[in-house]
C-alpha positions, 0 to 999 in steps of 0.5 A: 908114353909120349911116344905113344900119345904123339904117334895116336895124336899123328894118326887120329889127325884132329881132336875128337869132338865131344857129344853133347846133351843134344847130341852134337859134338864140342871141338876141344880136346878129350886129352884124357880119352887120349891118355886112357888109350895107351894102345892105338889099337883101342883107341881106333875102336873107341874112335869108331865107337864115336863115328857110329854114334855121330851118324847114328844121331845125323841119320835120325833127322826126319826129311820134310816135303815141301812144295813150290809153284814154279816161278816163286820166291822160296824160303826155308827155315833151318829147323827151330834155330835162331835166325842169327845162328851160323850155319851151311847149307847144301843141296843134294849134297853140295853146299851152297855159298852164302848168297843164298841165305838170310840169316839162317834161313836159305832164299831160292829166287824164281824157282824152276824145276832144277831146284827140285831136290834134298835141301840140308841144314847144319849148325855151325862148325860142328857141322850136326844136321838140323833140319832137312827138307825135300822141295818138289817145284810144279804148278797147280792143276789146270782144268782137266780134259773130260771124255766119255765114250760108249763103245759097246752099248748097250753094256755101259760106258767108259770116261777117260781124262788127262790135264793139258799140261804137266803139274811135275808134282802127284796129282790126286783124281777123283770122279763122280757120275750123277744119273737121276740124283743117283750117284753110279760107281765108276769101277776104275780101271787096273792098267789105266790110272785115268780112265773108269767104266759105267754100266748102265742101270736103265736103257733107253732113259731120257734123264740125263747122266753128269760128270764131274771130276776134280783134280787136286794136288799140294798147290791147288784144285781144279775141276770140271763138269759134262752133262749127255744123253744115253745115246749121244756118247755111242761110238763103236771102235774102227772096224777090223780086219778090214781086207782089199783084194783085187777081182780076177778079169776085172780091171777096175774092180777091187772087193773089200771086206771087213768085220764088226768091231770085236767091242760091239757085243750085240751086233744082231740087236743093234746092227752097224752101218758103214762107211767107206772111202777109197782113193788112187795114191795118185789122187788127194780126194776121196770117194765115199760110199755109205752101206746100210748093212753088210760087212763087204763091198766091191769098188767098181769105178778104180783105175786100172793099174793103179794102186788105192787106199781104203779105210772104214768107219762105222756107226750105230744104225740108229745113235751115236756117231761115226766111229774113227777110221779103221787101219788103212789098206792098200789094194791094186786092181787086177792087170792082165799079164803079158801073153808069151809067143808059141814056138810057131810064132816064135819059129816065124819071127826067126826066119823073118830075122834069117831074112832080114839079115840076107837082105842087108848083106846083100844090100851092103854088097851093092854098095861096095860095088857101087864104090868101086865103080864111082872110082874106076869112072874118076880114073877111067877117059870117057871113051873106054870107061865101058870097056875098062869097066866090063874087065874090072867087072866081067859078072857085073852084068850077070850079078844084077841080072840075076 
């Protein structure tokens, strides 16, 4: 039997902790438990049995979430325990060395965002969770950036928003849209969290339309607020399909066409018009030309050969503003191909060539017997250099007379 104790004692290594009321767990020894388990066997169940129950009673601690402005001192208690109880601390799951406690409490000095994370408590040696926390670190909202747009008047309008930095921690926005002490739905858009649509219950009013959205999150509030006219926020989208091509036997000519915005939904009741800008890449500056109507236009003063830019904006005939600059296209006007030779032409260039080259084979032929000469005459006296000459040569005469 103490065989068996000494051999269950050697493989379960330390003494099995003992629950208690509050579900922890004593350090002393259950010698009786031991002794009640003459088997190993079934003292490996019952050990089991009280690992399960162990992290049954840890995995029913509730995790809190708490929020901290970067830059901040923060402290957090370990549940209801006194301020003089022992305990440990760890950090997603790495435990953190004394320097950061106070007491029980853990202290977190000028937090940033890598102190964002799962914070645990334990009691003393047992090692029993007391208390978890989630601690999410960020900043409160600044003041939100409000635009509204219509880009297919007459149907409505779109307001869209963003904050000029992030807060790290969820945001909660909610917008409010006045028209003559009547509040207007914003049907919010499905793929875009930040952006709703307006449709306009009255055209052509005088009363102005008022904005406001706020945005909030657990460290703060902030808003803001735009007042417009019906018509001050028209603003088509760019042009589309916008197509340069150059013109045939014209070198300075490039035909461009375009077509209305597909947004625009009554082109014929409220027309657009355009502008367009055209440059040589060589050149930095633009040339503008507006058109009152029509979806086309031909550039008549390009350089030849040489390759331009062209964009296109439009706007309502009457309100609004200029939309921005459709995609830019590129365009070279037309350049006339070099002609080929015929083959008579092509005939006579080959025999002005045969030509030229009997020419110099001749010439070079005179030069060589010019050599010979000046030779012969270095050699030769004076009075017989004649004579000498006319045997060396005896068709000189005749070759240059012929």
């Amino acid at each position: 039997m103490k065989s068996s104790l000494a051999s269950l004692q050697h493989y379960l290594g330390p003494p099995l902790p003992k629950m208690l009321p509050d579900g922890g767990f004593s350090s002393s020894l259950v010698l009786k438990h031991h002794m009640a388990c003459p088997v190993p066997a079934a003292c490996y169940v019952v050990l089991a049995a009280v690992v399960v129950v162990y992290a049954q009673r840890h995995s029913q601690q509730e995790s809190h979430i708490r929020y901290a402005q970067l830059g901040t001192d923060v402290t957090i208690s370990c549940g209801s325990i006194d301020q003089d109880a022992t305990v440990t601390w760890a950090a997603n799951s790495t435990d953190l060395d004394a320097s950061h406690l106070n007491g029980s409490r853990l202290v977190l000095r000028n937090v940033d965002l890598s102190h964002s994370g799962q914070y645990s408590c334990y009691e003393g040696s047992s090692w029993h969770l007391k208390y978890q926390v989630i601690l999410k670190v960020g900043t409160p909202p600044k003041e939100p950036i409000l635009m509204c747009r219509s880009n297919n008047y007459p149907s409505g309008f779109y307001c869209s928003w963003h904050l000029p930095s992030p807060t790290y921690i969820p945001d909660i926005f909610n917008i409010t849209v006045m028209h003559d002490s009547k509040e207007i739905v914003c049907e919010k858009d499905v793929s875009l969290k930040n952006k709703c649509y307006i449709r306009y219950l009255h055209l052509f009013s005088s009363k102005k339309y008022r904005v406001t959205l706020t945005v909030t999150n657990a460290l703060g509030i902030s808003s803001t607020s735009i007042s417009f006219d019906e018509f001050a926020i028209v603003k088509p989208d760019p042009p589309e399909n916008v197509v340069a091509k150059p013109i045939p036997n014209n070198a300075r000519r490039l035909l461009v066409t375009w077509q209305y915005p597909s947004s625009w939904p009554d082109p014929e009741s409220f027309p657009l018009k355009f502008f367009l800008r055209y440059r040589p890449l060589i050149i930095d500056q633009w040339q503008h030309v507006e058109l009152s109507d029509g979806t086309t236009h031909i550039i008549t003063d390009a350089y030849a050969g040489k390759e331009y830019i062209i964009q296109v904006a439009a706007k309502d005939n009457e309100i609004g503003t200029w939309s921005d600059w459709s995609v830019a296209v590129h365009a070279t006007p037309w350049t006339e191909e070099p002609k080929h030779l015929t083959t008579e032409a092509q005939g006579a260039v080959r025999d002005i060539n045969a030509q030229l080259r009997a020419v110099e084979k001749a010439v070079t032929e005179i030069h060589k017997r010019l050599n010979r000469l000046e030779a012969l005459n270095a050699n030769t006296p004076p009075e017989n250099e004649d004579a000498r000459e006319l045997e060396a040569y005896p068709n000189t005469h005749h070759s240059f007379s012929s």
